[in-house]
BAMARNU-307530 format. One record per residue (C-alpha): residue number from 0; residue in one letter; x, y negated, z. Coordinates in pm, whole numbers, plus 50000, padded with zeros to 5 digits. Layout:
// residues N
   n res     u     v     w
 NUM   A     X     Y     Z
...
***
This chain:
// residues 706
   n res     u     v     w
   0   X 13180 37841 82735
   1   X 12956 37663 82472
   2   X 12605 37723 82511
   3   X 12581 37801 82165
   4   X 12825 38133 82208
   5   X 12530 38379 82268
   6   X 12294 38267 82018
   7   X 12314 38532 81713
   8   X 12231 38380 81368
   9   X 12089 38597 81089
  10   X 12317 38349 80816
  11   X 12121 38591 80493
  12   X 11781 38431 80656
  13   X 11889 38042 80576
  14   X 11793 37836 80268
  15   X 12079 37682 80088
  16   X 11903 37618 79754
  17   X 11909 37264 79794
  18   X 12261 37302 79869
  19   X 12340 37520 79576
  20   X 12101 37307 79338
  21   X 12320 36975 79455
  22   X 12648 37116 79468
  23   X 12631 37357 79124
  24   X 12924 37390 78916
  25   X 12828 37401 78515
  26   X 12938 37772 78368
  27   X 13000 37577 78026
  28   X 13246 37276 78221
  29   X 13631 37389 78123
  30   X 13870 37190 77972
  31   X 13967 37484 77775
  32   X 13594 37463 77565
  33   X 13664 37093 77429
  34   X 13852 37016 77144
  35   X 13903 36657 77041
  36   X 13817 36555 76696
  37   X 14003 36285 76460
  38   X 13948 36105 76171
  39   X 13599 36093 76212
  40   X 13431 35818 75979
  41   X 13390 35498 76159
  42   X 13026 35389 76133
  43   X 12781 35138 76229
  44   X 12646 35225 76589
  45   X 12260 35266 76408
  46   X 12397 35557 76211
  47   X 12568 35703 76513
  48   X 12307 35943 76557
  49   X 12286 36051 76194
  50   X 12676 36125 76184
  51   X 12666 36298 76537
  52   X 12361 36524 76414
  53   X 12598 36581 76056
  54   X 12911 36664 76277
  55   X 12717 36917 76539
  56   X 12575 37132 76226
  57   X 12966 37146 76089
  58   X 13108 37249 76430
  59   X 12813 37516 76491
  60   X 12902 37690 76161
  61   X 13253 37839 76432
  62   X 13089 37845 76766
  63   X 12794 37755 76972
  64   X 12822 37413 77058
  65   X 12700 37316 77392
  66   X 12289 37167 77358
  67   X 12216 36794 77445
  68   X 12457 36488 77473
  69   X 12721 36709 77649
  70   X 12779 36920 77324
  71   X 12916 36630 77135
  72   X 12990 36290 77254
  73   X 13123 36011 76999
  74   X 13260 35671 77175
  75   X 13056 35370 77025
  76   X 13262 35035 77102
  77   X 13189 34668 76947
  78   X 12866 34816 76754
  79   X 13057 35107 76595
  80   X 13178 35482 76650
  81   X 13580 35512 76702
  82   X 13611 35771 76440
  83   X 13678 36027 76687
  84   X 13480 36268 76914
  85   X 13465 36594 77149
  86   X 13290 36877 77120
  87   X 13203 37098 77405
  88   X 13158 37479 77303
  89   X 13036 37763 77571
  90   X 13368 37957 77587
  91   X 13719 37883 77492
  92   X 13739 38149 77257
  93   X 13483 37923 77059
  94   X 13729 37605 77075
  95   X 14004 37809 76978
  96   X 13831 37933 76620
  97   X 13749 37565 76554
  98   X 14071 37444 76593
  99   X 14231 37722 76326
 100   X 13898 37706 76144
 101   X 13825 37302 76121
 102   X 14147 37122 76114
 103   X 14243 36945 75846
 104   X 13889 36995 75685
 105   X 13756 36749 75438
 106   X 13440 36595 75513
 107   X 13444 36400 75244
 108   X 13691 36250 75009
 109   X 13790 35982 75248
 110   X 13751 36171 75564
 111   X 13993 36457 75693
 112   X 13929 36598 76045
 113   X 14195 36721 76249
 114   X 14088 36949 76552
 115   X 14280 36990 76869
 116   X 14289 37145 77184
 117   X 14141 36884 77481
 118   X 14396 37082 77705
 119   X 14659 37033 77408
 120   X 14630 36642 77446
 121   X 14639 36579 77801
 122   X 14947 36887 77849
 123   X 15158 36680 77597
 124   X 15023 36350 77762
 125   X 15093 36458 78113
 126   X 15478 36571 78034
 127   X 15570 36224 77926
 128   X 15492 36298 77499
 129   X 15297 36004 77482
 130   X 15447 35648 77592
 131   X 15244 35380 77648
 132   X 15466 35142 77385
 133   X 15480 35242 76997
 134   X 15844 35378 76959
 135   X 15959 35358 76543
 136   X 16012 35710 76470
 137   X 16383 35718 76376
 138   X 16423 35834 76015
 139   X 16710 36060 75881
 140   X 16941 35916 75662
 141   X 16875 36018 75274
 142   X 17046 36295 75156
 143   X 17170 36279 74840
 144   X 17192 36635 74661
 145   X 17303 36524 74316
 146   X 17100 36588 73996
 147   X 16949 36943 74052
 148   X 16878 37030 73681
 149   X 17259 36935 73606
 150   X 17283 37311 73457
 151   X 17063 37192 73168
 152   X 17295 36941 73045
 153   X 17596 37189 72978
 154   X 17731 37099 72647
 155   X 17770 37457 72538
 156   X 17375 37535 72637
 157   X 17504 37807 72793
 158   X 17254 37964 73087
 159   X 17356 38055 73458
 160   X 17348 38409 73635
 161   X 17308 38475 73958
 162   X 17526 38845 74105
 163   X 17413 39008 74407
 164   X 17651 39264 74483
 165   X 17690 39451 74856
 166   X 17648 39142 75106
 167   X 17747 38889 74833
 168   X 17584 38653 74586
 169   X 17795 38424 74322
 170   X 17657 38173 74063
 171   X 17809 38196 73742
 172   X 17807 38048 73362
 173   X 17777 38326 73117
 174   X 18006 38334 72851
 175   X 17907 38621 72600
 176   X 18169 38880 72599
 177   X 18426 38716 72813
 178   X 18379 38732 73188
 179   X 18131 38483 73384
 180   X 18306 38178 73468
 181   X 18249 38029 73870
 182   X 17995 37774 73974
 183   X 18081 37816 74290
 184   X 18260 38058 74454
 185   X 18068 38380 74560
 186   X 17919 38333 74917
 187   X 17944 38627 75165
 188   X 17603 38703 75379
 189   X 17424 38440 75152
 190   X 17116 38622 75209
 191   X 17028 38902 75431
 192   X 16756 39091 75164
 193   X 16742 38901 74815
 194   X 16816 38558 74616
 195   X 16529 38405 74449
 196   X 16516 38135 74198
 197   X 16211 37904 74152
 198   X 16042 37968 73821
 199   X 16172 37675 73648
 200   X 16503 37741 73795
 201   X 16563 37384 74032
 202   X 16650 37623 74346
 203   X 16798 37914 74457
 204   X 16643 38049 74765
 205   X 16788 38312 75037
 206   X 16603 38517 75304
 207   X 16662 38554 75647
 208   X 16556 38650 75981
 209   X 16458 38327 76092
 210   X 16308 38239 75759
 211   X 16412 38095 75413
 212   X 16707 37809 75305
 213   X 16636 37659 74934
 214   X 16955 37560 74760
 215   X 17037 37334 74480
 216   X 17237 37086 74291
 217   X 17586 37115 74134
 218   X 17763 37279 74420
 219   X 17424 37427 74556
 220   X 17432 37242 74872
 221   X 17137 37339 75072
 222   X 16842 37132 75031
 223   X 16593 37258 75246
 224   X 16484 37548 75558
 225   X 16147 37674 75603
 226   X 16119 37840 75952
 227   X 15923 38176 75957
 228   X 15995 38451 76149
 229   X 16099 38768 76002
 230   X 15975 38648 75697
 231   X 16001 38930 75408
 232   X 15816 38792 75064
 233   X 15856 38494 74921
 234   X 15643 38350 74565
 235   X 15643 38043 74409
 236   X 15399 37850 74258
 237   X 15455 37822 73867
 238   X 15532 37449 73873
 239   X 15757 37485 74193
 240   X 15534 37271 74392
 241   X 15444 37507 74624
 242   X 15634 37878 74819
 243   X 15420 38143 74988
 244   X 15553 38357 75249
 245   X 15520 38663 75454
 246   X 15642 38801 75771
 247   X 15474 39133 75958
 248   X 15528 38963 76270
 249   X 15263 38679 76348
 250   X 15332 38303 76418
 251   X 15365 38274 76787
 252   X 15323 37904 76940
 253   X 15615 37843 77196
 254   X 15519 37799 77510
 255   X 15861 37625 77584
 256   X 15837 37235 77497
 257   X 16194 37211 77431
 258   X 16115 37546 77200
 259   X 15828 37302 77029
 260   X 16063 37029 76907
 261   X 16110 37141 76525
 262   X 15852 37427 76550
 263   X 15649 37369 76192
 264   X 15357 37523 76326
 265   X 15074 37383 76534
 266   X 14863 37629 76801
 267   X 14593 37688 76519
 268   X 14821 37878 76298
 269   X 14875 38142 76592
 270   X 14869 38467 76492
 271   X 14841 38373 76131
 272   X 15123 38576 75836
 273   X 15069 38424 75577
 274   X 15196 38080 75513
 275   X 15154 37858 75198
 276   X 15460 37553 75236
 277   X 15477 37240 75031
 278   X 15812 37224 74902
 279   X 15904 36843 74859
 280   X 15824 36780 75221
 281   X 15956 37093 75342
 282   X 15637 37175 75569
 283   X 15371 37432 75593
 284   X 15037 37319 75374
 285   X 14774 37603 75547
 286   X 14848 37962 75753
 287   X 14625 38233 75696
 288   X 14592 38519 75891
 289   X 14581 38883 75648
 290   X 14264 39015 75592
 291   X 14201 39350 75792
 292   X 14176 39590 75534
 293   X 14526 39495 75438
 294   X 14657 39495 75813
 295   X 14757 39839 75794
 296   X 14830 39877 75443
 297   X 15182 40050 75357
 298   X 15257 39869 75018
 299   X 15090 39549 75039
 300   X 15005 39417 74694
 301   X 15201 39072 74587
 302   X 15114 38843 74551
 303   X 14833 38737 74770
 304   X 14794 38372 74646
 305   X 14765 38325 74277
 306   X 14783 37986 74120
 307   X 14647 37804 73827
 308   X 14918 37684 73527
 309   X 14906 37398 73668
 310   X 14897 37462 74068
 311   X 14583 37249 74117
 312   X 14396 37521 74215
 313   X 14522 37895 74415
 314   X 14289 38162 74500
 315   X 14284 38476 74752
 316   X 14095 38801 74705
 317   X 13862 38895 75030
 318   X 13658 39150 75107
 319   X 13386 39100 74822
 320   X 13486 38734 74794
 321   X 13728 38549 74650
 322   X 13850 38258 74853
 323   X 13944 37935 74614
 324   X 14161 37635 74741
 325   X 14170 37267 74557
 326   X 14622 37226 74648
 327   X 14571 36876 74717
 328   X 14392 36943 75060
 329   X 14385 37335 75096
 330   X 14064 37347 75188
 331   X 13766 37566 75014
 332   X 13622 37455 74673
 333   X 13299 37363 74772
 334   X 13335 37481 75189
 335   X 13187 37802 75033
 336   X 13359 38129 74916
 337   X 13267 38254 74562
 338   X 13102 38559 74659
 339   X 13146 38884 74423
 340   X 13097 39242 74568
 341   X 13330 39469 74534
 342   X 13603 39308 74371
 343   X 13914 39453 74258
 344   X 14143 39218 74092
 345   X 14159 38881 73946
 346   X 14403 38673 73719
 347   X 14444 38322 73660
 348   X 14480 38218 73261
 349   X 14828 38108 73227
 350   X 14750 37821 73047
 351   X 14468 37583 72979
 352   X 14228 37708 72770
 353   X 14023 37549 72533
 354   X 13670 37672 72530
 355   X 13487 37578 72206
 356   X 13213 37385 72400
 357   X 13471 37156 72604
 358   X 13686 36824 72534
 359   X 13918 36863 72845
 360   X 14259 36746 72749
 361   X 14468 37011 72857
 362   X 14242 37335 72836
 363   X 14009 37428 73169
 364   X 14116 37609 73436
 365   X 13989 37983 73392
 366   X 13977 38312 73595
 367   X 13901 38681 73519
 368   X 13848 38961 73719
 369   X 13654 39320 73760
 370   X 13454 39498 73943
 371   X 13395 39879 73984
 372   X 13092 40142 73890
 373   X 12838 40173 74157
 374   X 12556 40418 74188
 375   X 12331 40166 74060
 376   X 12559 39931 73837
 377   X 12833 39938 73559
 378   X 13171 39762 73613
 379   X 13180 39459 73461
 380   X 13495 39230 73373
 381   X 13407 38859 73429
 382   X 13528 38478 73305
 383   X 13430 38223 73540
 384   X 13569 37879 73466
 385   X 13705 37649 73764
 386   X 13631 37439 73942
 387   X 13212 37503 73862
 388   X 13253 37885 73949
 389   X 13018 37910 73606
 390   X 13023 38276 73484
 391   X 13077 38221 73109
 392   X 13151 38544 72988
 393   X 13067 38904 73135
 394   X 13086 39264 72964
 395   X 12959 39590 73139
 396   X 13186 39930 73146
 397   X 13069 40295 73219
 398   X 13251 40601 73312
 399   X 13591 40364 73420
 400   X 13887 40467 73656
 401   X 14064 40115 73633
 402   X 14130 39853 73458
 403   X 14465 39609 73427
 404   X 14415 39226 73273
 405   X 14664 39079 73050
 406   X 14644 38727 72971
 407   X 14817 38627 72615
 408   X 15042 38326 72757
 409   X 14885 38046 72559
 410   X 14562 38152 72739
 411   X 14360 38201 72359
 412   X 14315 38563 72457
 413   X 14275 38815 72696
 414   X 14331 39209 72667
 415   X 14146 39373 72972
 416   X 14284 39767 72915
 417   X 14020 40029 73035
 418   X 14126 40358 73147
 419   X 13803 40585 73125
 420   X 13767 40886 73151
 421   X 13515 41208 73059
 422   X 13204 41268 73231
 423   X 13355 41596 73369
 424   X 13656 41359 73447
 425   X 13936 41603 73390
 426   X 14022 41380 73080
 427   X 14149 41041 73029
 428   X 14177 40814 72782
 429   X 14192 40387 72721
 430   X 13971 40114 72550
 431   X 14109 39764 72517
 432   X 13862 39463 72527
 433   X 14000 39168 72378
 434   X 13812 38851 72453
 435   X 13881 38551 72200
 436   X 13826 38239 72442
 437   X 13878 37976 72208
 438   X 13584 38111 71960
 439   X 13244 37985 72059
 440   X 13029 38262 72267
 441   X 13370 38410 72331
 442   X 13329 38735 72142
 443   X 13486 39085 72237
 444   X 13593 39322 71971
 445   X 13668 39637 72093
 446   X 13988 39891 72015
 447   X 13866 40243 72090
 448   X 14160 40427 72146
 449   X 14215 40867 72194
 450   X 14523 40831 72417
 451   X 14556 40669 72765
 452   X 14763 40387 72758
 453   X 15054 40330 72999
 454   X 15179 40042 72883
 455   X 15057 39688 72724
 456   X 15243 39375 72592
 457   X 15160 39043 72429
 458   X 15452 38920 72214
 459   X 15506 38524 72368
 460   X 15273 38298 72141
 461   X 15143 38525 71914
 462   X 14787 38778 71901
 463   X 15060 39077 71827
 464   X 15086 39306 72087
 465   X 15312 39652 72175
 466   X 15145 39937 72371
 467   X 15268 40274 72484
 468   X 15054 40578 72483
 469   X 14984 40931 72530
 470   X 14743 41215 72514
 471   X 14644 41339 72836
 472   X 14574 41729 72703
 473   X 14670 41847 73049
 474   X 15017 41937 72963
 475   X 15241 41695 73211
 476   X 15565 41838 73162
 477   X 15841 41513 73230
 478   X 16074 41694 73008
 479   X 15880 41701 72669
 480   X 15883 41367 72525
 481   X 15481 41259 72490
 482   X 15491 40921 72448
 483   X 15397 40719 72145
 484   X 15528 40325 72131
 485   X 15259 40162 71832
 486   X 15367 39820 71711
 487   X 14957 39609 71659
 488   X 14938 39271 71434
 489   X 14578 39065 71343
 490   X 14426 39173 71063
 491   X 14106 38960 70876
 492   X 13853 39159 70719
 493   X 13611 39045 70463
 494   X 13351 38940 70681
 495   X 13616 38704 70840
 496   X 13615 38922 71152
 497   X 13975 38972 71319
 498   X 14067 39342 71366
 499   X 14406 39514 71533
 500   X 14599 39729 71275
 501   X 14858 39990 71416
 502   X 15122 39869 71160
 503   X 15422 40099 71326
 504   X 15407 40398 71522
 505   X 15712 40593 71689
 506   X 15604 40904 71864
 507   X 15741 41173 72086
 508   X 15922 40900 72302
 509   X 16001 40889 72648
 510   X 15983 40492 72665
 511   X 15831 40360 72934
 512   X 15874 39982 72935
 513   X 15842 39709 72704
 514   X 16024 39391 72758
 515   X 15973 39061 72469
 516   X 16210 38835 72424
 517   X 16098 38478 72543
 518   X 16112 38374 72178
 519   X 15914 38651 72062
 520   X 15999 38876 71749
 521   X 16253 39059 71911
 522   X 16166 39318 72175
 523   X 16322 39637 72355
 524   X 16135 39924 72432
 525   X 16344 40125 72716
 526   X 16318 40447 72919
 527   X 16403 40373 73261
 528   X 16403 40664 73473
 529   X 16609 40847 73753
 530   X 16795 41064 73542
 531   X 16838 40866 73213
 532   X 16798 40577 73040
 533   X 16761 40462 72665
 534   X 16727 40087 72506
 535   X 16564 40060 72162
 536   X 16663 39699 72013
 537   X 16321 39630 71754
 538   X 16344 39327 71500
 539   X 15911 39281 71462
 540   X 15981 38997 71105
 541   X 16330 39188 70967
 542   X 16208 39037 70633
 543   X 16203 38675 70726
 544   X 15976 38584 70424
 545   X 15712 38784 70557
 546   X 15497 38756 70888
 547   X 15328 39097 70965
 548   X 15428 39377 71178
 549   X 15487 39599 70882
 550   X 15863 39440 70927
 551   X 15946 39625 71228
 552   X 16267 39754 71172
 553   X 16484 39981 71447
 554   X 16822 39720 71507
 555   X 17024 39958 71777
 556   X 16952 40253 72019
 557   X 17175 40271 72330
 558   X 17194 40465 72642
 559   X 17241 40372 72974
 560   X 17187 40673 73232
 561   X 17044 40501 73583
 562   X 16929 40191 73487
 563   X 16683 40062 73685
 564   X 16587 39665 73524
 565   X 16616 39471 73199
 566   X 16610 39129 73205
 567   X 16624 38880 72938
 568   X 16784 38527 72941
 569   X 16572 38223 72899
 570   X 16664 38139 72511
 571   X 16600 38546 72370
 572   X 17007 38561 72309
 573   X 17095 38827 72580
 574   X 16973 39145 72728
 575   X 17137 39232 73077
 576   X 17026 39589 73199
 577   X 17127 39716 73559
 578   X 17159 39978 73783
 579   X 17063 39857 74115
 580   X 17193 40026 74486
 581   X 16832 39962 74613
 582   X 16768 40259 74391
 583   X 16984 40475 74379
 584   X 17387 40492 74506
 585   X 17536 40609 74171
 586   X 17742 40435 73915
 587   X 17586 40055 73982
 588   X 17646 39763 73780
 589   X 17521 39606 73477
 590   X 17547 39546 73099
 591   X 17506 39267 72870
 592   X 17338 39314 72495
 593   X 17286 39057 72252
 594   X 16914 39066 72106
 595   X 17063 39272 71817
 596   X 17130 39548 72085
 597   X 17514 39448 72036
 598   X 17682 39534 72373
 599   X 17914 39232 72463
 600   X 17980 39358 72844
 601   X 17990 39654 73071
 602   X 18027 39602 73453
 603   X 18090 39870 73724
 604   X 18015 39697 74044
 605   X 18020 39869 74384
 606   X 17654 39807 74574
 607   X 17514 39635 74274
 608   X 17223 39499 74346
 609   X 17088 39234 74095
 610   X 17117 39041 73829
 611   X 16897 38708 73789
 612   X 16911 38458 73537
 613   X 16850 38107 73621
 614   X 16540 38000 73421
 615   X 16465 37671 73221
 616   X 16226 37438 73245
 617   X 15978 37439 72949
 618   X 16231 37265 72582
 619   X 16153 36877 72532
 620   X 16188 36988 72174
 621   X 15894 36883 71991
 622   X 15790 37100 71655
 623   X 15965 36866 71396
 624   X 16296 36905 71621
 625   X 16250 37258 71596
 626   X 16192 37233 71198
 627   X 16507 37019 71205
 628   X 16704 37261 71418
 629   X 16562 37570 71208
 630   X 16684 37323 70854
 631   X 17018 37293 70964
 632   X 17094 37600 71173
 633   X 17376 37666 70975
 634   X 17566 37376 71037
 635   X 17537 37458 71410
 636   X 17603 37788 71394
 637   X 17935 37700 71247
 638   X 17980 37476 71537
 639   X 17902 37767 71771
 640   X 18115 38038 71587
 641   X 18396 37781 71657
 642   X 18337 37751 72033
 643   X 18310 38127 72029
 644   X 18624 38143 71866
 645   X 18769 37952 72120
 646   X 18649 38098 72412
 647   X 18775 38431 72291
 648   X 19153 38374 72223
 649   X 19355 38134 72365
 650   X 19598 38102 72072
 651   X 19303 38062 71860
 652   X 19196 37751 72127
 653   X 19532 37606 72092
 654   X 19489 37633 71701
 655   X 19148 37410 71684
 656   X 19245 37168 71971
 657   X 19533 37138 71725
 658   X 19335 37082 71423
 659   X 19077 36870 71548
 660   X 19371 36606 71698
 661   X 19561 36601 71343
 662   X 19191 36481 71164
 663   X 19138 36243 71420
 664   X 19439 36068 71413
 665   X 19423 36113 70985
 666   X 19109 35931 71028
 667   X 19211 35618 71233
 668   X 19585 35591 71042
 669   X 19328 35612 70714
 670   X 19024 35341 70905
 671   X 19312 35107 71007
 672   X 19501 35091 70671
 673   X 19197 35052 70494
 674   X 19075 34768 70679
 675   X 19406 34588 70613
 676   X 19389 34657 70272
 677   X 19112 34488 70203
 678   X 19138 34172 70403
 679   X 19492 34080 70223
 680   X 19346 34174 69896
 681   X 19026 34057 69834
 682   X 18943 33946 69441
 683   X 18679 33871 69269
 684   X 18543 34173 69147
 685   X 18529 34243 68781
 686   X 18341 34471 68539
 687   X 18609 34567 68253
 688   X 18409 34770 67926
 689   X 18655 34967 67758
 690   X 18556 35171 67465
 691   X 18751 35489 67350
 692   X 18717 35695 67091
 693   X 18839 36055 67015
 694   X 18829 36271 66733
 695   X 18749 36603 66855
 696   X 18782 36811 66521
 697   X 18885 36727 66186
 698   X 18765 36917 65879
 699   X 18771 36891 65478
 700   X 18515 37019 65250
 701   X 18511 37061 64851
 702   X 18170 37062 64735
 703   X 18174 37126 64361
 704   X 17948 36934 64147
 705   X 17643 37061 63966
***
């Protein structure tokens, strides 16, 4: 028995201080706080200090960044920094925000930091990821997918459709009143919730479950997939640079790293649902995870990235902010957000616009948006021009419910329509605040108006504009025709000042919707409701001599009970209407109008579902083309009448095919004789003067003598 076995020892009594004090664990040491920094600058080691002290500031502005030379330690080797770094934070959580927060920033225009996990690097390291010899990275093979505007060079200029009928979607040429003619043969389960083209028509895109498959070329071969899961919207930037998409369900990193291999998102984009993707390279440019207020939102408003004409700049509303990207890096115009309070909507200019006071080739890059009453302020519509955020243009509003922006597509003007309403507010009625942007001091002339408008329309290049109206007296019965469609043209007064003129009014309509041709001066103003349905086909310059909306002139009215869309094609020639099955069950299919209101098809189609034209690229015409085109329109619409013809009856085809081979060969018989002719023959030419002389009328005459 040890002598030590009786000996009871109080353990709570002893002093292990020293023990603790040599032997202490740091609360801040974890892997899981560091995150490893790249593409640091690489500086002299005398400015080390200086760039470390620049670095700690950014890294604080996501976490709290551990004090002293622990927080942030930058390798220094042969009398300079490495251009990379770790940061220690206090918890993971902290690491975590700067990796989603901080990678890929800019820190200045040579210098883009990417952020990672410390845990990230050695995990990947540890299972073999990283070899100790540079491997080439094995490049696919190039994949040829043919000319992908080939459409465009269709000798009849004829313009592509796109059916979507029950689980199937077919590409066809549309030939007037005959029946669309195969570009490829209608694919079954193309797309498990819509077809999509881009807006200058180079791909087709399909949805799916797993995300989104671009397609293209002659034989619309797929081109590209974008993986997102359960994705559900899709946009497009307007020069098809750029696709936005978003899924309910958030981007989960896989765990798995066979599961990893392919996956287009890194760790920092976890829990993120909104995802902007470059489309040449196929991969994601920047996630974004939704703002809270819109978390729980039943119709979410779309879409939630708008772009500038020329996609060098996209922007996304906040929470009294608007957040404003520069495309080429996706990161924050000026690391700041553009702070406005209470901000309701905003709209790009669809075009550059040129300000009096600037020279930029092209037009700047403007924005507008508005902002609601408050107890102690007005609302107030706004102009800021990008990328200086400078306010140039601001009018206040009183006693306003809402307020809907319409840019003119040339970007000259801007209508912003104000529903007000009476200080007991039990009546409404509209304003509309036009804003001249190319004038100097950008003036705002005012149309005071007695009815509330429902409805507002810029003709395409032109300051004429369609709205429809009505009085709101209280009486809301569906069933009594209200609504007044008013036809507005420039007017200049004596004093030079430009003022709107109601130059045709049609009241006690039910019209609803107002649809322009591309080409302007021909427009439809529908009804499109559950229960009926009316086109009215409107010819705004019937007297070609003249240019003023006192032309307007009623072309065709025609009915179409359940139509649900209008749509027209890219040239202004055709009108197709439909009755979708995401509507309603009843009698689907479509119809096709010329712009005269001339029906030239009627389709019945089981589970109809949509009808998309392809669009076209902006025409490489240039104005004198279009003055030679206009000059001799009727030589080509000869030429077109013919291939009508053709199209229409085959006996008629055989007839010109006929025709056209008897005048060539007449031609070459007549070329080849000629030629002959005049090789065995050739003499001197002479000029041979012959005079003739005719008596036309003969008469005798006695004249007696005096």
């Amino acid at each position: 028995m040890s002598e030590f076995e009786d000996i009871d020892i109080n353990l709570d009594e002893l002093d292990f201080s020293d023990l603790e004090e040599r032997y202490a664990v740091n609360p801040h040491f974890g892997l899981d706080n560091y995150v490893v920094v790249d593409g640091a600058p690489i500086a002299p080691e005398s400015k080390a200090d200086k760039l470390t002290l620049v670095l700690k500031k950014l890294f604080k502005t996501v976490g709290n960044v551990v004090e002293g030379d622990e927080g942030v330690y930058m390798p220094i080797e042969d009398g300079k920094t490495k251009g990379f770094l770790f940061v220690q934070f206090e918890s993971a959580e902290q690491a975590d925000a700067a990796v989603k927060q901080l990678n890929g920033r800019m820190l200045d225009q040579k210098h883009r930091l990417l952020v990672n996990r410390l845990t990230d690097i050695e995990k990947f390291g540890a299972e073999g990821n990283i070899k100790d010899e540079f491997e080439e990275p094995e490049i696919p093979p190039f994949e040829d997918h043919g000319y992908l505007k080939s459409w465009l060079q269709d000798e009849r200029g004829r313009d592509q459709i796109a059916l979507h009928f029950s689980e199937t979607v077919g590409v066809y040429w549309n030939k007037k009143q005959n029946d669309p003619e195969e570009v490829i043969e209608p694919r079954k389960n193309f797309t498990t919730k819509y077809a999509k083209f881009t807006p200058k028509g180079t791909y087709l895109f399909s949805v799916h479950p797993q995300g989104v498959q671009a397609w293209g070329g002659a034989d619309f071969g797929r081109i590209n997939k974008f993986i997102h899961n359960q994705v559900r919207l899709v946009d497009f930037s307007p020069n098809e640079n750029f696709m936005v998409t978003l899924s309910p369900t958030p981007i989960s990193f896989p765990e798995d790293p066979a599961e990893q291999q392919g996956f287009p998102f890194g760790p920092e984009s976890a829990g993120h649902k909104l995802v902007i993707w470059n489309l040449h390279s196929g991969e994601p440019a920047r996630t974004f995870a939704l703002p809270p207020h819109l978390e729980n939102q039943k119709e979410m408003p779309w879409p939630l990235v708008k772009w500038s004409h020329d996609d060098k700049y996209c922007a996304r509303q906040g929470p009294g902010a608007l957040a404003i990207y520069d495309s080429s890096n996706f990161q924050l115009l000026d690391k700041k957000l553009v702070k406005i309070d209470d901000i309701v909507d905003f709209e790009w200019a669809p075009a550059g616009v040129h300000l009096s006071d600037s020279k930029t080739e092209g037009g700047e890059h403007v924005l507008s948006y508005w902002t609601p009453e408050s107890s102690n302020q007005t609302a107030r519509v706004a102009l800021m021009q990008i990328p200086s955020r400078r306010v140039i243009r601001t009018i206040n509003l009183f006693q306003v419910s809402d307020c809907k922006m319409h840019w003119q597509d040339q970007g000259r003007f801007l209508c912003v329509k104000v529903d007000r309403h009476t200080k007991s507010r039990k009546t409404f009625f509209s304003n509309l605040e036009f804003f001249r942007l190319t004038e100097r001091d950008i003036p705002v002339e005012k149309l005071e108006l007695k009815d509330i408008v429902i409805n507002f329309a810029w003709e395409p290049k032109s300051e004429r504009f369609i709205t429809i109206s009505r009085l709101d007296n209280g009486d809301n019965n569906p069933a009594i025709p209200r609504n007044t469609v008013s036809f507005y043209g420039p007017e200049v007064a004596k004093n030079k000042a430009t003022k709107y003129k109601v130059f045709k009014s049609v009241t006690d309509k039910h019209s609803n919707t107002v649809v322009w041709s591309p080409q302007g001066r021909f427009v439809v103003v529908a009804t499109i409701a559950k229960s009926s349905g009316e086109l009215d086909f409107y010819d705004t310059n019937f007297e070609e001599d003249k240019k003023s909306l006192n032309n307007v002139k009623l072309l065709k009215t025609e009915k179409f009970s359940g139509i649900t869309n209008l749509s027209w094609d890219p040239s202004g020639r055709f009108l197709a209407a439909w009755s979708s099955s995401w509507a309603h069950t009843i009698e689907n299919g479509y119809k096709l109008y010329e712009f005269t209101g001339n029906m030239l098809r009627d389709e019945t189609i089981d589970h109809f579902k949509e009808f998309i034209w392809r669009p076209r690229p902006e025409s490489l015409l240039t104005a004198n083309d279009r003055k030679k085109v206009k000059k001799n329109l009727r030589e080509y619409s000869a030429q077109f009448d013919e291939a009508d013809a053709m199209e229409a009856d085959a006996a008629t085809r055989e007839a010109i095919l006929l025709r056209r081979q008897l005048l060539e060969e007449w031609r070459s018989y007549r070329s080849k004789y000629a030629n002959r002719s005049q090789e065995e023959n050739e003499v001197e030419a002479q000029i041979i003067e012959e005079i003739k002389e005719e008596i036309i009328e003969e008469k005798e005459e006695i004249v007696e003598s005096i």
